[in-house]
C-alpha positions as CSV (number, residue, x, y, z in Angstrom):
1,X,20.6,23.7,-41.0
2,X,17.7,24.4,-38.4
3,X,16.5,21.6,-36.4
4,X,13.1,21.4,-35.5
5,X,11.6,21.5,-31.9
6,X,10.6,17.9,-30.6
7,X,6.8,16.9,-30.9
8,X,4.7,17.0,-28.2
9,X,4.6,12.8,-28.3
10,X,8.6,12.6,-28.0
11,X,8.9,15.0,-25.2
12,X,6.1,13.3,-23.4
13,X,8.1,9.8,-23.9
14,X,11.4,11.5,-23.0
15,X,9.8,12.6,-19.9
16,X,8.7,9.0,-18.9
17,X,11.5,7.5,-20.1
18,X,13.8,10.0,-17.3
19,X,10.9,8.7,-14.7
20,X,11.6,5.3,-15.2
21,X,14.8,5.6,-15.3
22,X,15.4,7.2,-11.7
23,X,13.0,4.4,-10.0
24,X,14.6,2.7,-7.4
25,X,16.2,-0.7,-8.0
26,X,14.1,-2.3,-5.6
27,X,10.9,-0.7,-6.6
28,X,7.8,-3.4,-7.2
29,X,4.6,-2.7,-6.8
30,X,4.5,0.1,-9.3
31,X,1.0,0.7,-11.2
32,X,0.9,2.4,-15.1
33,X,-1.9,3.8,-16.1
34,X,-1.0,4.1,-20.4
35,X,-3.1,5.6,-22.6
36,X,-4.4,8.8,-24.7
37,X,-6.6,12.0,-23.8
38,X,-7.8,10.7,-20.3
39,X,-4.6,9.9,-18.7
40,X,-2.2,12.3,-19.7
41,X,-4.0,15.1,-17.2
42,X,-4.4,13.2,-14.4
43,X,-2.0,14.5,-12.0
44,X,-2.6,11.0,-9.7
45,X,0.5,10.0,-8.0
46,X,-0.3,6.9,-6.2
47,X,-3.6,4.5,-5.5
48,X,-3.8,2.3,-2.6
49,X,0.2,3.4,-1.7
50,X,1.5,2.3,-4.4
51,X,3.0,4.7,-6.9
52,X,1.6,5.4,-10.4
53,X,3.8,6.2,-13.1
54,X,1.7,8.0,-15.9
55,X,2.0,6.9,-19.4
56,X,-0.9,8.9,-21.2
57,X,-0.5,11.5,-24.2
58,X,-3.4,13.5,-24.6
59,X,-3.2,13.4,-28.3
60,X,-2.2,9.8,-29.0
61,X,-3.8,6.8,-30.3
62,X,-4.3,3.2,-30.8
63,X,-3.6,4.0,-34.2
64,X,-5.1,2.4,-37.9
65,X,-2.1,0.5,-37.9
66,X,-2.1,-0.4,-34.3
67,X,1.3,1.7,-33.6
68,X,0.5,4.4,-31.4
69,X,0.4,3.3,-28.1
70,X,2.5,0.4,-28.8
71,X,5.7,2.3,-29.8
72,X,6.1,3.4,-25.6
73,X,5.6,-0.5,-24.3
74,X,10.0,-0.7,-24.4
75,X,9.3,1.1,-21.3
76,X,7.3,-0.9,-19.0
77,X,10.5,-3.5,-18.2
78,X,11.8,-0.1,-16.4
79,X,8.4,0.6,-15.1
80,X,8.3,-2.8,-12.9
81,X,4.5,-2.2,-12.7
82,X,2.4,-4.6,-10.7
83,X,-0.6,-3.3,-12.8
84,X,-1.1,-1.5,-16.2
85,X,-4.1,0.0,-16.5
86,X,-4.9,1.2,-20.5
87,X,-7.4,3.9,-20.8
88,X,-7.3,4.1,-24.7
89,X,-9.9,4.9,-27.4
90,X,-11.4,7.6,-27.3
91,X,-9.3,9.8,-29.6
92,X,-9.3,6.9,-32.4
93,X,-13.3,7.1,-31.7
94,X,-13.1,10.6,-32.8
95,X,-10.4,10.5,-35.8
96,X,-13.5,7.8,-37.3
97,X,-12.0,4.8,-36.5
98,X,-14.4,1.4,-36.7
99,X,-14.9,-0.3,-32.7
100,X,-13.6,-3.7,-35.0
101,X,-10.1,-1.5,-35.8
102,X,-10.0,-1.1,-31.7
103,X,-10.7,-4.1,-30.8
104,X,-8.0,-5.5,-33.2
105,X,-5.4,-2.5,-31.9
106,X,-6.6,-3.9,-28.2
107,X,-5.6,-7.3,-28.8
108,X,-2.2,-6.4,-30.2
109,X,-1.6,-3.9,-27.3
110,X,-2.6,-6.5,-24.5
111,X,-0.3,-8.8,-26.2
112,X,2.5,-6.2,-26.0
113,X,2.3,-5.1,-22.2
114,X,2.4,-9.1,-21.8
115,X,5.5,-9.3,-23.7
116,X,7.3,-6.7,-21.8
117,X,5.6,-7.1,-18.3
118,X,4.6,-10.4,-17.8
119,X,4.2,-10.6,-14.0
120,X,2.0,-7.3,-14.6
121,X,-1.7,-7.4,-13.6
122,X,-3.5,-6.1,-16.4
123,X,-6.7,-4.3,-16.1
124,X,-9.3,-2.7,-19.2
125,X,-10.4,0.5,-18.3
126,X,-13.8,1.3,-20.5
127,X,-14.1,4.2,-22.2
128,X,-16.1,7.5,-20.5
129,X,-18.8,9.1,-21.8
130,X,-19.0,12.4,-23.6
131,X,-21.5,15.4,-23.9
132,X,-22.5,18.6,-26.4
133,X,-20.9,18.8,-29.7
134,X,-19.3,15.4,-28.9
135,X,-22.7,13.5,-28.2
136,X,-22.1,12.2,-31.2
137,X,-19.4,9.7,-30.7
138,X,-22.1,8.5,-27.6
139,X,-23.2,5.3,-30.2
140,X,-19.6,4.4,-31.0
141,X,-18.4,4.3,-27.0
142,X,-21.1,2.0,-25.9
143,X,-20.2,-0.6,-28.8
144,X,-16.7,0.1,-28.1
145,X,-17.2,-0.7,-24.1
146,X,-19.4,-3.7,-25.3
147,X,-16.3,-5.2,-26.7
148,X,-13.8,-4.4,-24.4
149,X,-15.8,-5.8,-22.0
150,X,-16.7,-8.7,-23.9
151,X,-12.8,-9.0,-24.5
152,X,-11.9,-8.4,-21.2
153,X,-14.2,-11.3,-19.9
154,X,-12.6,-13.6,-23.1
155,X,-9.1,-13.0,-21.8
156,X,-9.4,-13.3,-18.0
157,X,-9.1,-9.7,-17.8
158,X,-10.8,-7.6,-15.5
159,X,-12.2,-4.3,-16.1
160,X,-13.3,-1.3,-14.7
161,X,-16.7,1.0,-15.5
162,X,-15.1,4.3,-15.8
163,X,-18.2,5.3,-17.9
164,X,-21.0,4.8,-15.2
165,X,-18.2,6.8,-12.6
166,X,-18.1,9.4,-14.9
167,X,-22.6,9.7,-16.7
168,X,-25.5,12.0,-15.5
169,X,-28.8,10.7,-15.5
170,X,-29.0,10.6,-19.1
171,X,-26.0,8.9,-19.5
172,X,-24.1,11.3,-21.1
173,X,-20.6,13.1,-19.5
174,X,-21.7,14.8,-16.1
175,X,-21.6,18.5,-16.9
176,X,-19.4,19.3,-14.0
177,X,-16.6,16.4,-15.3
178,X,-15.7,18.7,-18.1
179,X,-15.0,22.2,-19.5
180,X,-15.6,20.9,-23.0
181,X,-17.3,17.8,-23.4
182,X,-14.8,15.6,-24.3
183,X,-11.8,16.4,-21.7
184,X,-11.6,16.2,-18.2
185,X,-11.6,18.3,-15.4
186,X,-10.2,18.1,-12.3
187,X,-13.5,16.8,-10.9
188,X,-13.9,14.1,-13.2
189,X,-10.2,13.0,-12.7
190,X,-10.9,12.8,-9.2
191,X,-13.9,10.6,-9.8
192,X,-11.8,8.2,-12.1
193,X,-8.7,7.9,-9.5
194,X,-11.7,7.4,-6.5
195,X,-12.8,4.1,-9.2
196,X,-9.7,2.8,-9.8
197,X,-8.9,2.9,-6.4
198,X,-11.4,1.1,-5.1
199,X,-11.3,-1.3,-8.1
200,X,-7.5,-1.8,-7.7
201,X,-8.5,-2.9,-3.3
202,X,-11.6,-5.3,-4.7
203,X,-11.4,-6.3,-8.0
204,X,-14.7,-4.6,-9.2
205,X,-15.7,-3.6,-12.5
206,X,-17.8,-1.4,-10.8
């Protein structure tokens, strides 16, 4: 009997699973940036000193049923992060899903990465914008970011504007961010890890 290769989602987890796993004993401090297609990319090793352990797969979401992203929070007690950062969203945007099924899948998933790293910071990053044949989803990302801010506020969370780091003057992706309008480049990660650094030293949404 042939057994199948693993998915690209399980070897993804295995890989952060073996990260975690050889942190030091003593390590605190640690930040995790979890999420889907704006995480998994960003080659980011540490903000402000401290060191980021990356928890984004490109493909994955928040999930109908609220079970994507969840299903990896067993690994944040390993983790020991300071601050988890959740950059999630934009692929459920794009499979259809309602900003109301988001916000619900939000709620659960901030409840989770309490569960299983209390003493964590925990920080909403809104979603970035997008350009060409994916102008489209443009409406459904600013109601979506007009929730989680909204929810961010309601919970005593703070939040950071990853779409103003990341718009041209009219407001869409800036052309030089991406290859494809919806994915990000090496120069758009570097403006995101530039805004979460200085939001991580202040405390601005920016």
């Amino acid at each position: 009997m042939s057994v199948g290769l693993p998915s690209h989602y399980q070897l993804r987890v295995d890989h952060m699973s073996h990260e975690v796993s050889r942190l030091p004993r003593d390590a605190e401090g640690n930040i995790v940036i979890l999420g889907d297609a704006h995480v998994e990319d960003n080659d980011i090793k540490e903000i402000g000193g401290a060191h980021v352990i990356n928890m984004g797969i490109k493909e994955d979401e928040l999930g109908g049923d609220c079970t994507g992203i969840k299903d990896r929070l067993w690994l944040l007690p390993m983790a020991r992060p300071a601050h988890v950062i959740i950059m999630a969203g934009i692929n459920d945007l794009k499979a259809g899903r309602n900003p109301l099924v988001i916000e619900r899948c939000y709620g659960e998933l901030i409840d989770g990465v309490r569960r299983h790293a209390p003493s964590a910071k925990i920080h909403i990053a809104l979603i970035p914008p997008t350009r060409d044949r994916y102008a489209s989803l443009m409406h459904e990302i600013a109601v979506t970011n007009a929730i989680l801010e909204e929810m961010a506020e309601r919970l005593g969370i703070e939040y950071v504007d990853l779409f103003s780091a990341l718009e041209d003057d009219d407001g869409h992706l800036c052309e030089g961010c991406t290859a494809d309008g919806y994915y990000l480049n090496d120069y758009g990660y570097d403006k995101i890890n530039d805004m979460l650094e200085r939001h991580l030293e202040s405390g601005d949404s920016y």
